[in-house]
FIKOLZA-1660 file (N, C-alpha, C; in steps of 0.1 Angstrom, whole numbers, plus 5000, padded with zeros to 4 digits):
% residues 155
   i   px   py   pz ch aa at
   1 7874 7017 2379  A  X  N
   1 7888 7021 2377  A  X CA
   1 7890 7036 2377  A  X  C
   2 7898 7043 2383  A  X  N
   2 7901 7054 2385  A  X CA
   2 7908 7062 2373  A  X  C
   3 7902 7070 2369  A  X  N
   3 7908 7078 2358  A  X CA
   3 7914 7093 2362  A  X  C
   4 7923 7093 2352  A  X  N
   4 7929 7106 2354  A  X CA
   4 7923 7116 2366  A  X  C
   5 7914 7120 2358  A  X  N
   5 7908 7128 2373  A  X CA
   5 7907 7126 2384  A  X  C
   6 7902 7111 2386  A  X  N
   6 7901 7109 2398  A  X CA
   6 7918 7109 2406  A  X  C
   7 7926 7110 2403  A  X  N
   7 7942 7109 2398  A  X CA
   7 7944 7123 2407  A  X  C
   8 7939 7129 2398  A  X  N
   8 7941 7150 2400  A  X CA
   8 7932 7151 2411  A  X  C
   9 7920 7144 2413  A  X  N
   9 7908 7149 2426  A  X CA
   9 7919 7142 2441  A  X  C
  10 7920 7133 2438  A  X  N
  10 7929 7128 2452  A  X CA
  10 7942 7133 2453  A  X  C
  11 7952 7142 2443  A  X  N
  11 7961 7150 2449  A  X CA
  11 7954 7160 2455  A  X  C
  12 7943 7170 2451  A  X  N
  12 7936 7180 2454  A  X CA
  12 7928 7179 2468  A  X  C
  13 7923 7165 2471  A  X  N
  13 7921 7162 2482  A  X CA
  13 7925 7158 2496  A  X  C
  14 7941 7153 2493  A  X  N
  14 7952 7154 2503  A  X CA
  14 7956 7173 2503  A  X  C
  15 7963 7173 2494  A  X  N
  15 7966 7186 2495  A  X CA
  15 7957 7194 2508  A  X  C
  16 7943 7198 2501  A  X  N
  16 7938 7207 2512  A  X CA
  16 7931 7201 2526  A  X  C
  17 7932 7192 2527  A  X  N
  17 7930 7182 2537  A  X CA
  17 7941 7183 2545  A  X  C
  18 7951 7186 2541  A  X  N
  18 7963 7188 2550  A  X CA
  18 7968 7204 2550  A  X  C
  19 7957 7213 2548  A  X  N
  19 7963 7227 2546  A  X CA
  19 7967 7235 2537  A  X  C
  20 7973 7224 2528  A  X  N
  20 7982 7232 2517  A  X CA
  20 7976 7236 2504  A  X  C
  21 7971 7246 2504  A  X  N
  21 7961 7252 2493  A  X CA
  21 7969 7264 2483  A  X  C
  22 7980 7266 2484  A  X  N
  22 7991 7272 2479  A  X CA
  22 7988 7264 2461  A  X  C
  23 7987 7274 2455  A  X  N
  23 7988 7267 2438  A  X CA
  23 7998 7259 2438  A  X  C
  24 8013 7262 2445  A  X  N
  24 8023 7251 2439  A  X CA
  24 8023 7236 2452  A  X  C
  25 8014 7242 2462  A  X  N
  25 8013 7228 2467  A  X CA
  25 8002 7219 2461  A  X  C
  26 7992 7227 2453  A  X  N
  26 7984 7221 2447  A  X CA
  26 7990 7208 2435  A  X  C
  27 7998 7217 2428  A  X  N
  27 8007 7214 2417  A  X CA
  27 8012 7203 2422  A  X  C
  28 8024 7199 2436  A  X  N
  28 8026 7188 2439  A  X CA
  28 8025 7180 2441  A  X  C
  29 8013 7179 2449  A  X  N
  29 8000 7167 2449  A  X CA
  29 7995 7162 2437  A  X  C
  30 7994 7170 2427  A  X  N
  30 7989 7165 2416  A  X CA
  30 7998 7156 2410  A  X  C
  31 8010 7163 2409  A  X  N
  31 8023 7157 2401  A  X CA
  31 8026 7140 2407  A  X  C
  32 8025 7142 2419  A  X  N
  32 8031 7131 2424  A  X CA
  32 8019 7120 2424  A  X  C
  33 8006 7128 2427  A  X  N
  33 7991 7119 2426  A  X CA
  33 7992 7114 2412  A  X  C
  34 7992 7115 2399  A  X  N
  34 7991 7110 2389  A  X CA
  34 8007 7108 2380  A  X  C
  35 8019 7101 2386  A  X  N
  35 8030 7104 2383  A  X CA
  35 8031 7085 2378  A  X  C
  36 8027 7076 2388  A  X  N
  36 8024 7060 2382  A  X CA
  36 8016 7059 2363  A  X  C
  37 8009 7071 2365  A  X  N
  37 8001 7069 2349  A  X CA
  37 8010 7077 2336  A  X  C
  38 8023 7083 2338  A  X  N
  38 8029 7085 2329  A  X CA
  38 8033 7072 2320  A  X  C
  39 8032 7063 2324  A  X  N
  39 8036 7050 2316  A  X CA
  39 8023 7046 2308  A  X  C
  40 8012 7052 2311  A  X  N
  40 8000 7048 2303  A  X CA
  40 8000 7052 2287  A  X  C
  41 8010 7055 2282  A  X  N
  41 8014 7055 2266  A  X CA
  41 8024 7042 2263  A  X  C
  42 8026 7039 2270  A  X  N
  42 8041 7029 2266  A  X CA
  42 8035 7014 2272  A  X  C
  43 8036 7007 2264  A  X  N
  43 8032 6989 2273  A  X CA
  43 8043 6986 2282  A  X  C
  44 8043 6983 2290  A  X  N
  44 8031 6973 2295  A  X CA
  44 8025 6987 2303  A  X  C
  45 8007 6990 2303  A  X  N
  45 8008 7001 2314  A  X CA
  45 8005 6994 2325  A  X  C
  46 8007 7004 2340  A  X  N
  46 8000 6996 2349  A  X CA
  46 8014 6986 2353  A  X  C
  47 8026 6987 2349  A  X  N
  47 8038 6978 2352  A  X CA
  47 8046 6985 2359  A  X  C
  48 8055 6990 2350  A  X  N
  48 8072 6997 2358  A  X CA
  48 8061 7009 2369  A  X  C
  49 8060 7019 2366  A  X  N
  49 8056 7032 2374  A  X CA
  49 8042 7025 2382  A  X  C
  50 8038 7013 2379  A  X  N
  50 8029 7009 2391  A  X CA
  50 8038 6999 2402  A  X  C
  51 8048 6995 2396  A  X  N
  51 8051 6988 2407  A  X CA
  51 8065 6992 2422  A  X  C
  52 8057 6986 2432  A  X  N
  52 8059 6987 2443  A  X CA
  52 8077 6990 2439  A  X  C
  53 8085 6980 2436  A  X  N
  53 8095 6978 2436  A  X CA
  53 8103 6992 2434  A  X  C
  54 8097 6998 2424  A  X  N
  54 8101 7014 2417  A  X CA
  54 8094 7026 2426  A  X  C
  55 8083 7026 2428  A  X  N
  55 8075 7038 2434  A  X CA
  55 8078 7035 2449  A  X  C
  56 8079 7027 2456  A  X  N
  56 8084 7029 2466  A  X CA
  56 8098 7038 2472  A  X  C
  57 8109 7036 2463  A  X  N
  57 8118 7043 2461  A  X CA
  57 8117 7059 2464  A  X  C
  58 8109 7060 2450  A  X  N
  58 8104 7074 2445  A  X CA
  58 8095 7078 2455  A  X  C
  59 8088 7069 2461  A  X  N
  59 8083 7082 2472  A  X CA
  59 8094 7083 2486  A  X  C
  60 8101 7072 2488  A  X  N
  60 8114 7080 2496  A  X CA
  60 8123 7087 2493  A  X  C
  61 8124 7092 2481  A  X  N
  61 8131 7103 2472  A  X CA
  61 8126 7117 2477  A  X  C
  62 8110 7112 2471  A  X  N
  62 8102 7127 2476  A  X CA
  62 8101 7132 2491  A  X  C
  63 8100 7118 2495  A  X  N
  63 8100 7128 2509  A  X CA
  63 8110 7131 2519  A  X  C
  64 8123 7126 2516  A  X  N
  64 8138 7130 2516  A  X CA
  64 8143 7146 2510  A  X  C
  65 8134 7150 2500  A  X  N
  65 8136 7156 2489  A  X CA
  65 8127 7171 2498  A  X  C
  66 8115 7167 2501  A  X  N
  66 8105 7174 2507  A  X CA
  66 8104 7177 2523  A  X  C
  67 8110 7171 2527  A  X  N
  67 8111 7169 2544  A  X CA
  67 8112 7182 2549  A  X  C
  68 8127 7193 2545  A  X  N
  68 8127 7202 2548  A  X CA
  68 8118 7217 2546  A  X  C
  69 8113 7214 2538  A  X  N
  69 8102 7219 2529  A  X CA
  69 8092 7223 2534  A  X  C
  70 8081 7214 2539  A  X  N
  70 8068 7207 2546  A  X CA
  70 8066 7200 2552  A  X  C
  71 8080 7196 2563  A  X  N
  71 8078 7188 2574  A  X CA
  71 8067 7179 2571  A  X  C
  72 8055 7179 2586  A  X  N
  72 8048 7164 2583  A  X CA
  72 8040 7162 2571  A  X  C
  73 8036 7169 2561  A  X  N
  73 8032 7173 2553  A  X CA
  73 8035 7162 2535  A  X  C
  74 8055 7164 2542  A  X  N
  74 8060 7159 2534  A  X CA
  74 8058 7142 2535  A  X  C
  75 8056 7136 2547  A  X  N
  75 8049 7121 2547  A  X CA
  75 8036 7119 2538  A  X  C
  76 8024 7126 2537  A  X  N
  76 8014 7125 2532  A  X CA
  76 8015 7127 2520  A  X  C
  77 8025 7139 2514  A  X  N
  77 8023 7139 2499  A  X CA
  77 8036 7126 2489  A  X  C
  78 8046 7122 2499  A  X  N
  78 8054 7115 2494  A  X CA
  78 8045 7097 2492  A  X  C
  79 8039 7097 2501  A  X  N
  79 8031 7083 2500  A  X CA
  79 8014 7083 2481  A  X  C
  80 8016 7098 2478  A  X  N
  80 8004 7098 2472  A  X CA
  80 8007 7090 2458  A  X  C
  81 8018 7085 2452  A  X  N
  81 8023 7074 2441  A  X CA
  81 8018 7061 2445  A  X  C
  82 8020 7061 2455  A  X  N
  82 8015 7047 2466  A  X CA
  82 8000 7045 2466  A  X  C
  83 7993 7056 2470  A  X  N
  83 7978 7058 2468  A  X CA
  83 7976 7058 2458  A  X  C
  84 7980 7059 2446  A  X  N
  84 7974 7061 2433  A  X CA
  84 7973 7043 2426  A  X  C
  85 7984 7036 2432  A  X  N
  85 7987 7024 2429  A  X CA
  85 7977 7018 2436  A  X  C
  86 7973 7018 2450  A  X  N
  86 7960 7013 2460  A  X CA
  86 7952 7014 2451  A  X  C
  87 7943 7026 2452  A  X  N
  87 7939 7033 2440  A  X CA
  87 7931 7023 2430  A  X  C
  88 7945 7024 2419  A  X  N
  88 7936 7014 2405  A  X CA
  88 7934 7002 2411  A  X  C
  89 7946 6992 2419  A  X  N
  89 7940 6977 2426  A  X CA
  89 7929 6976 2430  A  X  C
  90 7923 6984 2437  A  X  N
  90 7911 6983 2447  A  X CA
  90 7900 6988 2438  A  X  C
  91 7904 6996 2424  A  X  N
  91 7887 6997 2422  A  X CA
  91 7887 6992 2408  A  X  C
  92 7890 6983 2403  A  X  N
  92 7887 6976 2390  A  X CA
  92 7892 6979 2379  A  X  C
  93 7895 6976 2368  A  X  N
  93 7902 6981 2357  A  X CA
  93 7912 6972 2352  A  X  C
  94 7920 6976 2348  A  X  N
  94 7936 6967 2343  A  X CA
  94 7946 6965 2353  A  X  C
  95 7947 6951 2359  A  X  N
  95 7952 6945 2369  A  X CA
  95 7969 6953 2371  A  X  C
  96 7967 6953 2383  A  X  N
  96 7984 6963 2385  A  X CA
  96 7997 6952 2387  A  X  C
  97 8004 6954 2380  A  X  N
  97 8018 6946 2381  A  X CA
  97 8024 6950 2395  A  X  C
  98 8024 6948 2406  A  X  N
  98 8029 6952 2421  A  X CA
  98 8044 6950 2421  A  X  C
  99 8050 6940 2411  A  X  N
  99 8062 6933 2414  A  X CA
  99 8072 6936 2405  A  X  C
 100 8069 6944 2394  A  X  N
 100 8073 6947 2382  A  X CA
 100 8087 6952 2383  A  X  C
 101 8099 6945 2378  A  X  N
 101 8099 6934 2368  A  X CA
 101 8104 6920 2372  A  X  C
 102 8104 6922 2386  A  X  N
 102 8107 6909 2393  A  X CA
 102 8097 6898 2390  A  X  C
 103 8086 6904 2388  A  X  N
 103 8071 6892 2384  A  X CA
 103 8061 6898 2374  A  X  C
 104 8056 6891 2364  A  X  N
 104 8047 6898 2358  A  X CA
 104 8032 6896 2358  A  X  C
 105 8035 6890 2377  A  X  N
 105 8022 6886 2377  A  X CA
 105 8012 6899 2378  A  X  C
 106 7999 6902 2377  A  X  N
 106 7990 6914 2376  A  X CA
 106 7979 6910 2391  A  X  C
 107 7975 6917 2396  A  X  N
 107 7971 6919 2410  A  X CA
 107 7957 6930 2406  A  X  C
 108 7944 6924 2406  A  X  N
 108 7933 6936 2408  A  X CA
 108 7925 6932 2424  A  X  C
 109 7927 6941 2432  A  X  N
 109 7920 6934 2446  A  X CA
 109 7905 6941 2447  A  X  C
 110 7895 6944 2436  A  X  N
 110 7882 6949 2436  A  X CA
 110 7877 6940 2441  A  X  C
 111 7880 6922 2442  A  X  N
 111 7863 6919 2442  A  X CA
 111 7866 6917 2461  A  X  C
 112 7878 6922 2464  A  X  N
 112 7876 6925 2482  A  X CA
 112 7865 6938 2487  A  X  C
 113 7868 6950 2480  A  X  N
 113 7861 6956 2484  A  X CA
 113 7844 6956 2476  A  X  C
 114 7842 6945 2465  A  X  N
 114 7829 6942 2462  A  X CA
 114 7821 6938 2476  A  X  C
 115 7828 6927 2476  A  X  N
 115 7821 6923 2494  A  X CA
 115 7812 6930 2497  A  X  C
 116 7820 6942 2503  A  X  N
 116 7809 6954 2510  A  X CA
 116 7803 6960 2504  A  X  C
 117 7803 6963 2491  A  X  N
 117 7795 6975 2482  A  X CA
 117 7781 6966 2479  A  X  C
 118 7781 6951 2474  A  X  N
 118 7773 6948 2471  A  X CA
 118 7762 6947 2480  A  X  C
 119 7765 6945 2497  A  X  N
 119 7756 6948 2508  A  X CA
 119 7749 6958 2507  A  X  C
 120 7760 6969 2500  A  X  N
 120 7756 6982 2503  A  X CA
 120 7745 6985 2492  A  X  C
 121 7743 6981 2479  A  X  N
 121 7737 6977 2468  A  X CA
 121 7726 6973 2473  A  X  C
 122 7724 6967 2479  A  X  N
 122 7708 6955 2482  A  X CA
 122 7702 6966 2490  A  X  C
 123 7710 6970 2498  A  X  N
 123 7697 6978 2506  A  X CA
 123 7696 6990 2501  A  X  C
 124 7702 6998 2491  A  X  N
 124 7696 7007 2484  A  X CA
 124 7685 7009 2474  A  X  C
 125 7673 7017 2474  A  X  N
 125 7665 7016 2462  A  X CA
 125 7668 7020 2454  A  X  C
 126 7679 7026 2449  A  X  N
 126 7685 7032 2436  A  X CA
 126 7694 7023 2432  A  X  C
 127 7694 7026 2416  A  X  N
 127 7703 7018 2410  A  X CA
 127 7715 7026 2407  A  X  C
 128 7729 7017 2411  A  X  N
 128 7742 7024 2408  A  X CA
 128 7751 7018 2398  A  X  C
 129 7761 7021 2402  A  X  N
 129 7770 7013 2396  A  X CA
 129 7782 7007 2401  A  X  C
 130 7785 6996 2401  A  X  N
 130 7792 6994 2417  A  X CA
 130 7807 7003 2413  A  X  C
 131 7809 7004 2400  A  X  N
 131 7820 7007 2393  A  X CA
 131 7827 7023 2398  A  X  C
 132 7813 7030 2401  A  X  N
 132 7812 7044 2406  A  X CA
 132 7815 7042 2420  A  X  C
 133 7810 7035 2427  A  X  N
 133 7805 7032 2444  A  X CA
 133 7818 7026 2449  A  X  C
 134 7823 7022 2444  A  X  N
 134 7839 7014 2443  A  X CA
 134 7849 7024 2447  A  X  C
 135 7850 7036 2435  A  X  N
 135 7860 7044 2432  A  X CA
 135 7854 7059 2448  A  X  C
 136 7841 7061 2447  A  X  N
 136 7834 7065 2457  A  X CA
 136 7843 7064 2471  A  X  C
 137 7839 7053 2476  A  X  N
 137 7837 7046 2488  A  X CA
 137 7855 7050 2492  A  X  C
 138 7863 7040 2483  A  X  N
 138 7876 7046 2484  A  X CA
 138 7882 7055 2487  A  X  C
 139 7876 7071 2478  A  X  N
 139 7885 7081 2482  A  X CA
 139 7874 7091 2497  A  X  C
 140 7865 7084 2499  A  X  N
 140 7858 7085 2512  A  X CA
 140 7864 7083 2523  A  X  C
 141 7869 7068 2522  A  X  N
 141 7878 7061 2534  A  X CA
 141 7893 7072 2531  A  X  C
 142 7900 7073 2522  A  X  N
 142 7909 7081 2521  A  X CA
 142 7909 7093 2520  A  X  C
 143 7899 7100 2523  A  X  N
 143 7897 7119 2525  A  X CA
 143 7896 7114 2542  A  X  C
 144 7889 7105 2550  A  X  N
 144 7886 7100 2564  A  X CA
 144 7894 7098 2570  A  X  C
 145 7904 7091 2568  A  X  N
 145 7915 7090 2573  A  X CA
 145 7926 7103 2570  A  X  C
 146 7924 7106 2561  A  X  N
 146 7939 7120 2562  A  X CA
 146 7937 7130 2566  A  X  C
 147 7918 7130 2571  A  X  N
 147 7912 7141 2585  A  X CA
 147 7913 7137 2598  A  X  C
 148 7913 7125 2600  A  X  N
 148 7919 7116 2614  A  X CA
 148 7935 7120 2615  A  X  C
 149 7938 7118 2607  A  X  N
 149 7960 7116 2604  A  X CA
 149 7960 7134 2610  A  X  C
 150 7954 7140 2594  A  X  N
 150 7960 7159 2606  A  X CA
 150 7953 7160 2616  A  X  C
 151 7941 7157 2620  A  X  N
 151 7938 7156 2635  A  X CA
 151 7946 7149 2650  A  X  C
 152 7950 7142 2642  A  X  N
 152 7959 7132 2657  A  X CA
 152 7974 7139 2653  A  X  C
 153 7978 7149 2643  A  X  N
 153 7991 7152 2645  A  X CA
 153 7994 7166 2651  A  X  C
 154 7982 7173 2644  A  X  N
 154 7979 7185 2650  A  X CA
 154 7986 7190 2664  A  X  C
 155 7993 7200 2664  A  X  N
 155 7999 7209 2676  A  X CA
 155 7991 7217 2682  A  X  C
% end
């Protein structure tokens, strides 16, 4: 399950992955990368600010809001609420409410990406943790892709 930091390392990772190394672009990425876990003081967490229903909105706020600002820029940091919600699903922890408050059903999709880690596990001679290798592997595929994304948009 991705913690805070890991929260702050993936705004910090889009950010300069897309250029923007400005303290207040830093700032933004962050804000918006860990802006779903404001509700982690209040029950249900992991519900209203995790779900789709609400953050989807809020990141077409932001990037309505940002467009002029940061142009393509503003696509990549407006989707990072969205990534933060992928995020906890995909690496274990307290199941995410996707539907919230339309449903209160809870959604953890870890043991999809177990699949592969555990392959990855066997043929290693070291011992890990898949818990680490999980949260790992993720923001790998997601630093990979948003070097592919500025690469293919690139002028």
């Amino acid at each position: 399950m991705p913690d805070f930091f890991t929260h702050v390392l993936t705004g910090v990772i889009v950010s300069s992955i897309m250029g923007k190394v400005e303290p207040i672009d830093l700032l933004l990425a962050i804000v918006l990368s860990t802006l779903p876990d404001i509700d982690a003081f209040m029950p249900p967490h992991r519900a209203l600010l995790h779900s789709l229903i609400v953050v989807i909105p809020i990141s077409l706020v932001s990037f309505a809001l940002l467009q002029g600002i940061y142009g393509g820029y503003s696509i990549v940091v407006s989707l990072l609420p969205l990534i933060h919600i992928l995020l906890d699903a995909l690496t274990g922890g307290i199941p995410v409410r996707l539907f919230y408050p339309l449903s209160k059903r809870s959604y953890q999709l870890s043991n999809i990406v177990d699949r592969f880690i555990v392959k990855l596990l066997k043929m290693s001679p070291y011992g890990y943790y898949i818990e680490v290798i999980r949260v790992n592997m993720i923001l790998t595929l997601l630093a990979t892709l948003l070097i592919l994304y500025r690469y293919l948009t690139a002028t």
